[in-house]
C-alpha positions as CSV (number, residue, x, y, z in Angstrom):
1,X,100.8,102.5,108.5
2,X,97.2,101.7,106.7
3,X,97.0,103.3,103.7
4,X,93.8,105.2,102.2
5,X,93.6,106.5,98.6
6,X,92.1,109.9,97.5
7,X,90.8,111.3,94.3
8,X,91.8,114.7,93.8
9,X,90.5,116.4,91.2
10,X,90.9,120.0,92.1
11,X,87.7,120.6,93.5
12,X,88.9,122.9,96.8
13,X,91.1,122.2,99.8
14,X,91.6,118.5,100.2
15,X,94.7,119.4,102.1
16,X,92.5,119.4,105.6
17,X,91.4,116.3,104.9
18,X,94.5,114.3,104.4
19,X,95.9,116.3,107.2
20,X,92.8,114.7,108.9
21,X,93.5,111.1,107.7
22,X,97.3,111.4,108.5
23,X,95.9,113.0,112.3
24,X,94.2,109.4,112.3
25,X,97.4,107.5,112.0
26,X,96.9,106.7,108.6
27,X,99.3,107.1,105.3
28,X,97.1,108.9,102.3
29,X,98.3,107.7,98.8
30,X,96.6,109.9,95.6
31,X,94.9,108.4,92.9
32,X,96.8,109.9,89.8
33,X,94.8,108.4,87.3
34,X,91.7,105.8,86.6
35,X,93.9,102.5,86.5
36,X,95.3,103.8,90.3
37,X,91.6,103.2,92.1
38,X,92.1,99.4,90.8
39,X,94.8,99.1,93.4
40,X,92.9,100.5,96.1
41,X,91.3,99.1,99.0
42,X,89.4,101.8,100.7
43,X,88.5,105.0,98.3
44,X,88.1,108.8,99.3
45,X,85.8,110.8,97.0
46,X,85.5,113.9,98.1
47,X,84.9,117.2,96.7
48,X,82.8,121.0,96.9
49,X,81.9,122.8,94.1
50,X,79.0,122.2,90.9
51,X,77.5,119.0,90.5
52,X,77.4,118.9,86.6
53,X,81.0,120.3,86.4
54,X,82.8,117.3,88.6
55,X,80.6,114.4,86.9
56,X,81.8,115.8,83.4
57,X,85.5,116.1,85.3
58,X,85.2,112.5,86.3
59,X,83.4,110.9,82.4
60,X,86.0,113.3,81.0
61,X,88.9,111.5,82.8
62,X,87.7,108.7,82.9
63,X,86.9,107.5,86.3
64,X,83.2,107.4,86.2
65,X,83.2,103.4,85.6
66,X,86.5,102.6,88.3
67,X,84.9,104.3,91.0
68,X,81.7,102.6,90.0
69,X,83.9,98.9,89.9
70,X,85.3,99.4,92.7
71,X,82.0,100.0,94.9
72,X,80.7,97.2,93.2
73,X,83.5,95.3,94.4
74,X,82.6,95.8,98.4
75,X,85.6,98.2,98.7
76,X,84.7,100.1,101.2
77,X,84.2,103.8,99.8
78,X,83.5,106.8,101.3
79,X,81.9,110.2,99.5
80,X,82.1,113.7,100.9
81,X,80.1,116.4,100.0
82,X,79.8,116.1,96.1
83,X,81.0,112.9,96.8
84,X,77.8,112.1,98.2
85,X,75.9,113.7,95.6
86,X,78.1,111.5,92.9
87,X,76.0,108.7,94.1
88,X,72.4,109.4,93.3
89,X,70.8,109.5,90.0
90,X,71.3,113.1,89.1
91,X,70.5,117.1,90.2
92,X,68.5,120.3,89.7
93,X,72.2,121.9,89.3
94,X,72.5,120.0,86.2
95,X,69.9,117.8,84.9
96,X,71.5,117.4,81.7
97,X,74.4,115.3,83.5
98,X,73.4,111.7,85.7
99,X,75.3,110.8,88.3
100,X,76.4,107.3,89.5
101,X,73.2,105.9,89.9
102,X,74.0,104.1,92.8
103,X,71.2,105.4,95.5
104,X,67.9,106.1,93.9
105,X,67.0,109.8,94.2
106,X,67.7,113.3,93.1
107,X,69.2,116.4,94.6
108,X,67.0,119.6,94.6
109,X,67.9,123.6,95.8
110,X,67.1,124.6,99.3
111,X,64.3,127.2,98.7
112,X,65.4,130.2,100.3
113,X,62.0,131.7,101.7
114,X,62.9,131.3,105.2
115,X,66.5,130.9,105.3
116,X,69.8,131.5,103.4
117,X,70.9,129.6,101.0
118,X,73.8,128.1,100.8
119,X,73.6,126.2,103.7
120,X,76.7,127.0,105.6
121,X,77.2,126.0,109.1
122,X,77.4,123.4,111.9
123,X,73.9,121.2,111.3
124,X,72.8,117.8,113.1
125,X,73.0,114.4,111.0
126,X,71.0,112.5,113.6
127,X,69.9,108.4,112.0
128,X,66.2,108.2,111.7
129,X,64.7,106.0,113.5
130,X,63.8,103.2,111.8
131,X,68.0,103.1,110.7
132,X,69.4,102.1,114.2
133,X,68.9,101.4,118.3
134,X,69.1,103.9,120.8
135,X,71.9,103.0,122.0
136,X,74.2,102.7,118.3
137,X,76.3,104.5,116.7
138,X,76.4,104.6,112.6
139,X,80.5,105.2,111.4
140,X,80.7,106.9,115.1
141,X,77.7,109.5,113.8
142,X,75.9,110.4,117.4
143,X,72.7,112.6,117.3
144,X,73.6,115.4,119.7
145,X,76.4,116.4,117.2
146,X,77.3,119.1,115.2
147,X,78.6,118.5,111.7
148,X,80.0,121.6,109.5
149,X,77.5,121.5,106.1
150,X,77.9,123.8,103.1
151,X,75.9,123.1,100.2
152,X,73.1,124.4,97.7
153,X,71.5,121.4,97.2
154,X,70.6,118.3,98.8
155,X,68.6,115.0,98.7
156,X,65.3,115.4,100.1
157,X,64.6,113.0,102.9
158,X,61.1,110.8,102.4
159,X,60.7,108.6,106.0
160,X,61.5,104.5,104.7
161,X,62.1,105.9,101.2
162,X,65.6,104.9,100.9
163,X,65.6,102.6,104.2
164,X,63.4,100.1,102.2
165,X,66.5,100.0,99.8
166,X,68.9,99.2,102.7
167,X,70.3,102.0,103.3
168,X,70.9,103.9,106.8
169,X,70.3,107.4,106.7
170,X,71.2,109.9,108.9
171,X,68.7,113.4,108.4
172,X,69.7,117.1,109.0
173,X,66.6,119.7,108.7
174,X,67.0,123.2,107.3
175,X,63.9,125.7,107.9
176,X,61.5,123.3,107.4
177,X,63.4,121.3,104.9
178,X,65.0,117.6,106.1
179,X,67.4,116.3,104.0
180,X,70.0,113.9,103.6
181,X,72.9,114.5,105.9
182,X,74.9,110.7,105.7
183,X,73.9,107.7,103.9
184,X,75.4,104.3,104.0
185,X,74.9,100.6,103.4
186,X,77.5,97.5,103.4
187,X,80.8,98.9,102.1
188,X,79.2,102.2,101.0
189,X,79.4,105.1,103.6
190,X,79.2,109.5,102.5
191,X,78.1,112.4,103.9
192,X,77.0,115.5,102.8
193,X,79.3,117.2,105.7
194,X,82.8,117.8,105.5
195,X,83.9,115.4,108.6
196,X,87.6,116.8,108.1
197,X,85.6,120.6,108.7
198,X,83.9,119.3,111.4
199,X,86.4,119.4,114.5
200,X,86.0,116.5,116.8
201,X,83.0,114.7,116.3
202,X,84.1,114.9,112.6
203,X,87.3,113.3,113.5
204,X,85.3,110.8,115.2
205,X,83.4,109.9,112.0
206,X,86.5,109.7,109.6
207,X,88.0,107.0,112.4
208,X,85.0,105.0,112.5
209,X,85.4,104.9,108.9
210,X,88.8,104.0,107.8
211,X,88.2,101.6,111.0
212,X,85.9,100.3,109.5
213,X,83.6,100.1,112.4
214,X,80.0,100.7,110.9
215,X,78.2,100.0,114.2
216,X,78.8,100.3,117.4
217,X,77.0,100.3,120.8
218,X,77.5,103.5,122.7
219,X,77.4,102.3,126.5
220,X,75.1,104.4,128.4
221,X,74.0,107.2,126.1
222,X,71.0,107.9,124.5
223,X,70.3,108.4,120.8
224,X,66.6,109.0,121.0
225,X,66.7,112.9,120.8
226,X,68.2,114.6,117.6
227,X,69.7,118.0,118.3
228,X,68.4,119.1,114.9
229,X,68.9,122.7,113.2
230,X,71.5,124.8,112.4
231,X,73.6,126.6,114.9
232,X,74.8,130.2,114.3
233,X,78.6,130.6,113.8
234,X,81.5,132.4,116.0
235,X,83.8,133.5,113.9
236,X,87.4,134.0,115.5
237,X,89.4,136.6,113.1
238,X,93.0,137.3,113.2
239,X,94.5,140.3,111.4
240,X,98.0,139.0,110.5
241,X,100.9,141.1,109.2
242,X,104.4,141.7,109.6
243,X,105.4,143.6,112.5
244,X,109.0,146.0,112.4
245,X,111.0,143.3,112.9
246,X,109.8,141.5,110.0
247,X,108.1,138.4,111.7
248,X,104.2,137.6,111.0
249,X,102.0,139.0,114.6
250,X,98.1,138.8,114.9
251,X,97.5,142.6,115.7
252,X,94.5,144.2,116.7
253,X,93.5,147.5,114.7
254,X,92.3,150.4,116.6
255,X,90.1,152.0,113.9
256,X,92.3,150.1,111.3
257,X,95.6,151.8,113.5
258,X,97.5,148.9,114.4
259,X,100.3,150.5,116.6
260,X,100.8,151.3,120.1
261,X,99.8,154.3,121.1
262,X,101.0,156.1,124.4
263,X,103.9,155.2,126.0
264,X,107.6,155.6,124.8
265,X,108.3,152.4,126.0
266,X,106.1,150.9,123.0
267,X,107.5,153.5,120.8
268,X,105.0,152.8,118.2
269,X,105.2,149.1,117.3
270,X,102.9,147.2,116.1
271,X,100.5,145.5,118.3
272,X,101.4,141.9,118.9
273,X,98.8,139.7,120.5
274,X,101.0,135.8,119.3
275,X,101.7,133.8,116.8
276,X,99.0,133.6,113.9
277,X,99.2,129.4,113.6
278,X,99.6,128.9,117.5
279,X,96.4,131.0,118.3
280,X,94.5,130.0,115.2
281,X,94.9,126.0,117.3
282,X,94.1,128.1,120.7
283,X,90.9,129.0,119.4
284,X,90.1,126.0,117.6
285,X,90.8,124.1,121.4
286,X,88.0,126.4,122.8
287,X,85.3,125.8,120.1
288,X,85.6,128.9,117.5
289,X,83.2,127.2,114.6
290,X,85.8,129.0,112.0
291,X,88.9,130.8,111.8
292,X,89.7,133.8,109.4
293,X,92.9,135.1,108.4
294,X,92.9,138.4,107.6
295,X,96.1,139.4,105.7
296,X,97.0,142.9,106.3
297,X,100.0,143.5,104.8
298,X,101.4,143.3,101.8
299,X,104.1,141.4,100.3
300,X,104.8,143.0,96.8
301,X,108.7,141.9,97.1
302,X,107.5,138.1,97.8
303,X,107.4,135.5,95.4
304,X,103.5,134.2,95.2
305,X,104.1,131.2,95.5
306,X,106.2,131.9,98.7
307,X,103.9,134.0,100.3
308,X,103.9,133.8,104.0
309,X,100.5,133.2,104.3
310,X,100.7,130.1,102.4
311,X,103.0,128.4,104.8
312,X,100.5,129.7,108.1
313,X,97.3,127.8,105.8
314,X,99.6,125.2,105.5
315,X,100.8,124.7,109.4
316,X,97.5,125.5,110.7
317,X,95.4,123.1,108.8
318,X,97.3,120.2,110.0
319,X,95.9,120.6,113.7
320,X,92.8,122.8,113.3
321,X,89.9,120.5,111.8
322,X,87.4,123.9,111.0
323,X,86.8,126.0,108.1
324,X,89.1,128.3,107.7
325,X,88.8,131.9,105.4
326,X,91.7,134.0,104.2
327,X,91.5,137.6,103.4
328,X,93.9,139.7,101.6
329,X,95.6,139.8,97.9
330,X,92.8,137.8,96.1
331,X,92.8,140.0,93.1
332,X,95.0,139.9,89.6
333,X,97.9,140.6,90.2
334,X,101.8,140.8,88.7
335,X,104.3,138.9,90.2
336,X,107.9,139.9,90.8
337,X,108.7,138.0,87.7
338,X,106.4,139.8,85.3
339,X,104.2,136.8,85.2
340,X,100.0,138.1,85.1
341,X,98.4,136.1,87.6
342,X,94.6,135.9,87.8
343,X,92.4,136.2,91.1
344,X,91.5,132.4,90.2
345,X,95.2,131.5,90.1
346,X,96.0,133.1,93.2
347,X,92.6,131.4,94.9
348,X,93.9,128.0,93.8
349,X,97.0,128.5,95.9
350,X,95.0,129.2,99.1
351,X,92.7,126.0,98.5
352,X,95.7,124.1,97.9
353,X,97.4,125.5,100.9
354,X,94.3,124.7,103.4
355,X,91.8,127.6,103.1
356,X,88.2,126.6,102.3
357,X,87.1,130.3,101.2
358,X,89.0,132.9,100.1
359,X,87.4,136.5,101.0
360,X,87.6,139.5,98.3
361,X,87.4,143.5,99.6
362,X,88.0,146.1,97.5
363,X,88.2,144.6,94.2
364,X,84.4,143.3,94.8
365,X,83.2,146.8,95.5
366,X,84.6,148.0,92.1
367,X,83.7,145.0,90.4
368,X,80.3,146.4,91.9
369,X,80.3,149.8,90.4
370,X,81.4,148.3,86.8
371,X,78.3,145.9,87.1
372,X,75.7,148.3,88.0
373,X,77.5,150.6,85.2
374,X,76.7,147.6,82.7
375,X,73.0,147.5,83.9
376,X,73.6,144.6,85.9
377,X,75.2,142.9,83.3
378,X,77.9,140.6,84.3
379,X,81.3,140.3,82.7
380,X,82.0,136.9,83.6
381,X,85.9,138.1,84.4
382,X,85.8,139.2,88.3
383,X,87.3,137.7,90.6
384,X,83.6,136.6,92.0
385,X,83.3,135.1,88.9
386,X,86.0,132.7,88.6
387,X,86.5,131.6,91.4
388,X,83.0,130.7,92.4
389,X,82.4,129.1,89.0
390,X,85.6,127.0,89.5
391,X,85.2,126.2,93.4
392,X,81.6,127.1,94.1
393,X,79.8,130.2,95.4
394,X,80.5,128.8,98.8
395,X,84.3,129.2,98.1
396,X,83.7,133.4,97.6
397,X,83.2,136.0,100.8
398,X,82.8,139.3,99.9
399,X,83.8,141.8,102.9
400,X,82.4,144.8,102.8
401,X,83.5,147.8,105.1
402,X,80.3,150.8,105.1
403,X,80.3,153.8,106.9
404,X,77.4,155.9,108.0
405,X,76.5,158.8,106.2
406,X,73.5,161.0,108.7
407,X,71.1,162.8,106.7
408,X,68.2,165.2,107.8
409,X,65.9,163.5,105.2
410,X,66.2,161.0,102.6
411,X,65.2,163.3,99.7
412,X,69.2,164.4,100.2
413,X,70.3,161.6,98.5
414,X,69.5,159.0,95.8
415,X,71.1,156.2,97.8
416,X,68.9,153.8,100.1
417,X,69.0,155.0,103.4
418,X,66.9,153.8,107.0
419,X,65.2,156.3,109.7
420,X,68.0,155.7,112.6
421,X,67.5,155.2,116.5
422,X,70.9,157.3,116.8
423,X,70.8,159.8,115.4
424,X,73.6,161.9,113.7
425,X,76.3,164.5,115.2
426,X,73.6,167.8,114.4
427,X,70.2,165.6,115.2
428,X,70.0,164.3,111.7
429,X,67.7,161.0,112.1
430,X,68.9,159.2,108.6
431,X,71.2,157.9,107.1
432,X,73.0,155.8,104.5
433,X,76.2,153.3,104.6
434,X,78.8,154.2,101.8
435,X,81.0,151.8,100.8
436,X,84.7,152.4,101.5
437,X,88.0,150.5,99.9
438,X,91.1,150.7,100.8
439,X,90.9,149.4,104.5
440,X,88.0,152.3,104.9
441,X,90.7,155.5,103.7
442,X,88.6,155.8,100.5
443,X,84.8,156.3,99.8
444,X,82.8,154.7,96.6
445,X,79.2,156.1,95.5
446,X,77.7,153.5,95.8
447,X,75.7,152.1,99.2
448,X,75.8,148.8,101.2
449,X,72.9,147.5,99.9
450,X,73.6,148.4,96.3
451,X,77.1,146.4,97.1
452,X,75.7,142.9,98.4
453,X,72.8,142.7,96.0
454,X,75.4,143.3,93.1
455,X,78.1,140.7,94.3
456,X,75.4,138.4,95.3
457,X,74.7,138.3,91.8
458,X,77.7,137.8,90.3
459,X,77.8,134.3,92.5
460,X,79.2,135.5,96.0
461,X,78.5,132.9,98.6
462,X,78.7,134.9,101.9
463,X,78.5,138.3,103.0
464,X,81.4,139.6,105.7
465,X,79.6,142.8,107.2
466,X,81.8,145.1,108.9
467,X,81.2,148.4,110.1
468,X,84.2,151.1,110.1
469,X,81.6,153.2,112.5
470,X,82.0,150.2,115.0
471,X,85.4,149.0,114.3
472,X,87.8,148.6,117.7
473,X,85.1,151.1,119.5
474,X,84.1,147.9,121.6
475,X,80.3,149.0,121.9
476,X,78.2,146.2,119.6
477,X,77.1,145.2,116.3
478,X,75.3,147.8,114.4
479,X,72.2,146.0,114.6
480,X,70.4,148.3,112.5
481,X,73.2,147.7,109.4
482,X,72.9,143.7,110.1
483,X,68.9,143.7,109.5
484,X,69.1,145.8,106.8
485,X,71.7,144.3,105.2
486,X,69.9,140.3,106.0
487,X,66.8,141.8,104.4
488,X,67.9,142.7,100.8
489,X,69.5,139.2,100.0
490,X,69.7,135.5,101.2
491,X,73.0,134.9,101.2
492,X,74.3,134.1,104.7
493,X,75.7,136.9,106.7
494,X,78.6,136.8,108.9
495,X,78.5,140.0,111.1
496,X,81.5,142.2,112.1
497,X,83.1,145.0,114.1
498,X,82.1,146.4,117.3
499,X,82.7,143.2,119.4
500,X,83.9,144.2,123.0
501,X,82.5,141.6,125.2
502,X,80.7,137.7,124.9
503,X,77.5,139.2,125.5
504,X,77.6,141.3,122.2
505,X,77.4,138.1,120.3
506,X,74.3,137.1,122.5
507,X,72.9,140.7,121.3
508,X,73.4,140.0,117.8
509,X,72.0,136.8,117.8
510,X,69.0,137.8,119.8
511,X,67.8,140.8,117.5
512,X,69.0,140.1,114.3
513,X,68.7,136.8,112.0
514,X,72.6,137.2,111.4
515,X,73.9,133.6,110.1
516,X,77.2,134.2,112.1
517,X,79.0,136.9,114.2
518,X,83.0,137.4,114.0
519,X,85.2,139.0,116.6
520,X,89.1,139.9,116.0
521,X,91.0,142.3,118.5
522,X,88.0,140.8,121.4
523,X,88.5,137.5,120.7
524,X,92.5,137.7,120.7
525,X,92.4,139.7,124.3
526,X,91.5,136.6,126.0
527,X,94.3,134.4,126.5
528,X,92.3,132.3,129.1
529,X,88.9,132.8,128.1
530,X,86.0,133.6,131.1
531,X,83.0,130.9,130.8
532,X,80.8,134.0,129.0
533,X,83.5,133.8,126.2
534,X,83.6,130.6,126.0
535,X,80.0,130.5,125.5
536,X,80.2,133.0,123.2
537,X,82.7,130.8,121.3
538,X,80.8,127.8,121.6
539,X,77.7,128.8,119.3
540,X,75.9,125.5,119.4
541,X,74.6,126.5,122.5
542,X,72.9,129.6,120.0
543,X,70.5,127.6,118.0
544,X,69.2,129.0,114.9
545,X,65.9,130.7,114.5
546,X,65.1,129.2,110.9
C-alpha cells in the first residue's frame, strides 16, 4: 500500500482526513518530529485554526525549514486550509509572523458588509482561464463543483498576478470578493478547502493528488462555465441518546418529549428512528452538506474518555466525507475519577474523534449573562474562549433555544422586542425571545439578540437558531426570529426548528438571508426520501444571495 505522511500538529480533526487517504487505498504514516518529513515522499500539511499561532507552532518545533526542504526538493506536497496559507508571505491575522514565503502574496479578512464572515460553506474553486483548457482538469478540480470552505481570511485573487509566476489557480468568489480557492505548480499543490470535508468531488481531488495526476483531459465535458458562489447549507441533525434498553437511538423530540405517546403497545419508550452512525452515512449518500450530533443524554457514570459519542465520531467519520458538529457535554466538567476537566479538554476529544465543531448550549447563555454583567468585558475562561482561540472561531457553534414572550407594547419591557405578524394568545402584537437553558425547562433575562451579539464577541463562529415555539410543531421556520437574529451580527446562521416538509427549507431560504437551515425529527422520517426532499437536501441547487 503507498504510503503518505501527515503533520499533525493539533490543529482540529485530521481524523477525516486520514480516514479519507486510507478510503483512497492508501497507508497514512505521521510525522512525529522535524527529522521524520526527511523520509517522506509526498507530505500532507494540513490544518484550521490562527495563522500566527501554527507558524509560531511550526518555528517553535522546528519544522519551518524541513517542510521548506522538502518542497524544494520536488516532493510533491500538498497544503490544506492553513496549509495553504503557510505558503504565502504572511497575513492580516498576524503580521508580526511571515509565512513560508513560497507564493508571493498576502492573506487579508473577508469584509463582512454584505455577507458573513467566516466563510463557511460549499463554494466553487473553478481554474481561471488563462490556468487551463476547457476540457482539463487541475488535481481532478472541475468547475461545476462544490468544495466545503471555512475560513476568515484568504488571498485575494489579481487576474495573471500569480499565473505569471507559474502557478495555476483555481478562484472562489464571496460577495463580491474572489479569492484564492487552489493553487499549484510542479510538485506543489493546496487548497484553501478541506477536500476530505468535501464529499465526493473532494475525494476526487485528494486521488488526483496522491496519484499524482496534475492534469487530465476530461472527455466530453465542458470547463468553460464556473458555478461560482456559495451555496446555502442543509443541515441533517440527529438527537442521539440512550433508549431503555441502554443502546444509543436517533429519537425525535416532540417539544423536547422524546417518548411514545398513545398506545400501550409503545408503552412509553423512547422514540427510535435507527442507528445514529448508519443514518448519519444514509444522509451523507443523499447529499446532506453536514451532519450534527446532538447528544441528549447524559452519561455522568461514563468514563470521558469512553464516552459513547466518541466511538459514533469515530465510526462515522470513516465513511462520511462532510463536516460534522456535536452537541452536548462541552462544558467543565468532573470526571468519575475526580479529575477537573476543562471545556477545551473535552473539545479536543471530539476533534480528535472526527468532529470539526463542537456546539455549546447552556453554558454560552450564562457565559452571556456574566459578560454583559462585566460590561462586555471578557473573561478569557469560557468555554467560547478556549476553544475558539485554540481551534478557531469556526471550531465554536453556539445553540441557542428562545421563546416568544407577546407583549401589548414594547414599553412593557426593557428587552428588544419586534411588532409581530402573529400576534399573541389575547391580541398582543409584540413580542420578545427569552432565552431558555436546560433543553428550554428554564428561562434567563436576557433576549436572543442580547445572547448572539455577546457570544459573538467572545469569538463564536456560528449561530444555531432554534425556536422552542416551533420545535416538533411541523409548521416552518420563524422567519421573523431568523431576520432578526441575521440582522444584529454577521456570523453565519444555521436556522432551526419547525421543519415539517422540503418546502420549508425553500421558504427559509427564499425570505430570509439564513446561511443554512437544519432539520432533525423531518429529516429522519424519510427513510426513502421523495425528490422534494432530496432537493431540499441537495442545497447546491439553493444558491446564495450574497
Amino acid at each position: 500500500m503507498p504510503t503518505v505522511h501527515l503533520l499533525d500538529y493539533v490543529a482540529g480533526n485530521v481524523r477525516s482526513l486520514a480516514n479519507a487517504i486510507e478510503k483512497l487505498g492508501f497507508q497514512v504514516e505521521w510525522i512525529k518530529g522535524p527529522k521524520d518529513i526527511e523520509y517522506a515522499e509526498s507530505l500532507i500539511l494540513p490544518g484550521v485554526g490562527h495563522f500566527g499561532h501554527c507558524l509560531i507552532q511550526f518555528s517553535r518545533d522546528g519544522y519551518l525549514e524541513p517542510i521548506r526542504k522538502h518542497i524544494v526538493s520536488g516532493k510533491p506536497f500538498l497544503g490544506i486550509c492553513v496549509g495553504l496559507q503557510a505558503l504565502f508571505d504572511g497575513s492580516a491575522e498576524n503580521p508580526n509572523v511571515p509565512g513560508l514565503g513560497i507564493v508571493p502574496g498576502n492573506l487579508t479578512r473577508f469584509d463582512n458588509v454584505d455577507k458573513s464572515v467566516p466563510h463557511i460553506g460549499w463554494n466553487s474553486a473553478g481554474v481561471s482561464k488563462n490556468g487551463a483548457s476547457p476540457h482539463e482538469s487541475f488535481y481532478g478540480l472541475r468547475n461545476s463543483s462544490k468544495y466545503y470552505y471555512v475560513h476568515s481570511y484568504a488571498v485575494p485573487y489579481q487576474q495573471g498576478l500569480l499565473e505569471h509566476e507559474g502557478w495555476t489557480v483555481a478562484i472562489a468568489n464571496y460577495g463580491k470578493e474572489q479569492f484564492v480557492g487552489a493553487i499549484g505548480r510542479d510538485n506543489v499543490f493546496a487548497t484553501q478547502f478541506h477536500p476530505e470535508k468535501s464529499g465526493i468531488a473532494g475525494l476526487r481531488v485528494l486521488k488526483a493528488f496522491l496519484e499524482g495526476r496534475r492534469w487530465e483531459t476530461l472527455e466530453g465535458v465542458s470547463q468553460t462555465e464556473i458555478n461560482q458562489g456559495l451555496t446555502r447549507r442543509v443541515i441533517a441533525c440527529l438527537d442521539v441518546r440512550t433508549n431503555d434498553q441502554g443502546d444509543l437511538v436517533v429519537t425525535k423530540g416532540d417539544q423536547y418529549d422524546v417518548r411514545e405517546k398513545g398506545s400501550a403497545a409503545s408503552g412509553g419508550q423512547v422514540r427510535n428512528l435507527g442507528k445514529p452512525v448508519d443514518m448519519a452515512r444514509k444522509y451523507y449518500e443523499q447529499g446532506s452538506d453536514e451532519i450534527t450530533f446532538l447528544n441528549i443524554t447524559s452519561f455522568r457514570n461514563c468514563p470521558l474518555v469512553d464516552l459513547p459519542m466518541l466511538e459514533i465520531l469515530r465510526r462515522t467519520s470513516e465513511n462520511v466525507f462532510v463536516p460534522l458538529t456535536i452537541g452536548g457535554g462541552i462544558r467543565d466538567t468532573i470526571d468519575i475519577d475526580g479529575t477537573k476537566v476543562s471545556a477545551l479538554e473535552v473539545a479536543t476529544l471530539y476533534f480528535k474523534s472526527g468532529a470539526d465543531k463542537v456546539s455549546i448550549g447552556s453554558d454560552a447563555v450564562v457565559a452571556a449573562e456574566e459578560y454583559l454583567e462585566n460590561r462586555k468585558r471578557l473573561s478569557g475562561t469560557t468555554a467560547i474562549e478556549t476553544i475558539s482561540a485554540a481551534y478557531g472561531n469556526q471550531a465554536v457553534v453556539v445553540s441557542v433555544d428562545p421563546k416568544r414572550v407577546y407583549l401589548k407594547s414594547p414599553d412593557e419591557t426593557g428587552h428588544h422586542t419586534i411588532k409581530t405578524q402573529y400576534p399573541g394568545p389575547s391580541g398582543e402584537e409584540y413580542c420578545w425571545y427569552q432565552c431558555t437553558i436546560k433543553g428550554g425547562r428554564e428561562r434567563r433575562d436576557i433576549d436572543v439578540r442580547q445572547l448572539v451579539m455577546a457570544v459573538e464577541a467572545m469569538g463564536a463562529g456560528e449561530i444555531l437558531l432554534n425556536c422552542i415555539d416551533k420545535d416538533g410543531s411541523n409548521s416552518g421556520f420563524d422567519i421573523e426570529l431568523i431576520n432578526d437574529v441575521k440582522s444584529s451580527i454577521k456570523i453565519p446562521v444555521i436556522s432551526s426548528s419547525g421543519a415539517g416538509n422540503p418546502t420549508h427549507f425553500e421558504q427559509v431560504f427564499e425570505r430570509t438571508s439564513t446561511d443554512a437551515a437544519l432539520g432533525a425529527g423531518m429529516v429522519c422520517l424519510y427513510t426513502n426520501p421523495s425528490p422534494l426532499l432530496a432537493k431540499a437536501l441537495n442545497s447546491s441547487i439553493v444558491p446564495s444571495t450574497q
